[in-house]
C-alpha positions, 0 to 999 in steps of 0.5 A: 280375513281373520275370524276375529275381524267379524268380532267387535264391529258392533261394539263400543270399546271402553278404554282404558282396559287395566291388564292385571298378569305377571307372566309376560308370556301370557301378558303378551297375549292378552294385548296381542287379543285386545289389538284383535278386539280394536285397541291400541297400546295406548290404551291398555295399562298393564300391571304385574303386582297388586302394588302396580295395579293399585298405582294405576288406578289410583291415578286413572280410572279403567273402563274394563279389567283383565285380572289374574288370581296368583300374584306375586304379592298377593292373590287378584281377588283382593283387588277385584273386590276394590275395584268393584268398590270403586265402581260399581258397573265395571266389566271384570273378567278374571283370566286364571289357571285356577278352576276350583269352586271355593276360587270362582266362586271367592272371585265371583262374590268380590264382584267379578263379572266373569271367569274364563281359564288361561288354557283356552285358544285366543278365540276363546278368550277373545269371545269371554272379553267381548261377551263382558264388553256387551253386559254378558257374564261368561263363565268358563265351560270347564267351570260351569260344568262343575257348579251344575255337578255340584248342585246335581244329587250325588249318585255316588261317593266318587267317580270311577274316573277319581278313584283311579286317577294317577299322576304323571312324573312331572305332576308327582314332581310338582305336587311334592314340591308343593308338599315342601311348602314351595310356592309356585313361582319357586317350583316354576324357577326351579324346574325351569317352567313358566308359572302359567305352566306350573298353575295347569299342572296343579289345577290338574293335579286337582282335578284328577284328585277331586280335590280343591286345595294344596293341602287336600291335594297333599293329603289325598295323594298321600292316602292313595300312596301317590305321594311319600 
């Protein structure tokens, strides 16, 4: 019997559930894991823009929400935030590539109930969603582990781990794409890469520069001579 029969028994399963993704790939796998959880095609609304997302609620109110970050027409904070507005006790779960503090934390005060990064196994994502179906807040480990870093006393300027951190070919191929002023999905198109896949290797461009943004990541690349 498959682990994820033993998941949802003892659940009630709010519907409908608005799935807010542009990479069909990974849209493909959020329904495959809300079948797992129990529901039907019939009650999951999918959505690939802001403007679709907004049309359907506008026409059906959801029960729980599954929102991407990166869209093509603007950034999924904007819409949390409005449904957060709509209804106050509706269960958001943010499902990003995206693990910097300033966009957790911008996700988390438009009303987010929860984070959890696109880069973990179904089981992963599939307990995220069920933590939120049962009043619970999860928040990615990865993610967690970063805020309590944060609020630690520095020991030192930076980590060893930072100061020598490298780019691989394909990292350094990105991030200087990104210099150009390329948007992800244009770097995705021109090196024949899913955007999901482009959105990893920026977060761990990031990460290995201790860094939270494009410009920064630009900037600190630059100064440690890993970018022209």
């Amino acid at each position: 019997m498959s682990l994820f029969a033993h998941l949802t028994p003892d659940l009630t399963l709010p519907a409908p559930v608005l799935v807010v993704e542009d990479d069909a790939f990974i849209r493909q796998r959020l329904v495959r894991i809300m079948e797992l959880l129990g529901y039907h095609d019939d009650a999951l609304l999918l959505a690939d823009t802001l403007a679709e997302a907004r049309r359907i609620t506008a026409e059906t109110p959801v029960a729980l929400a599954l929102v991407d970050l990166g869209l093509p027409d603007g950034n999924g904070i904007e819409l949390i935030a409005e449904l957060r507005n709509a209804d106050p006790a509706l269960g958001i779960l943010v499902i990003s590539a995206w693990s910097t503090e300033d966009v957790l934390l911008g996700a988390l005060r438009a009303g987010a109930t929860g984070y959890v990064l696109k880069e973990r196994d179904d089981l992963e994502v599939t307990l995220s969603i069920r933590s939120v179906l049962r009043g619970g807040a999860p928040i990615d480990p990865f993610i967690a582990r970063r805020i309590i870093a944060e609020l630690r006393p520095s020991e030192s300027p930076k980590e060893p781990e930072a100061a020598e951190a490298t780019l691989s070919t394909r990292e350094a191929q990105i991030l200087g794409l990104v210099a150009e002023g390329l948007a992800n999905r244009e770097i995705a198109e021109q090196l024949h890469l899913s955007r999901y896949t482009v959105e990893c290797h920026i977060k761990h461009i990031y990460r290995k520069l201790a860094v939270s943004s494009r410009v920064r990541a630009i900037s600190e690349a630059r100064s440690r001579g890993l970018l022209g």
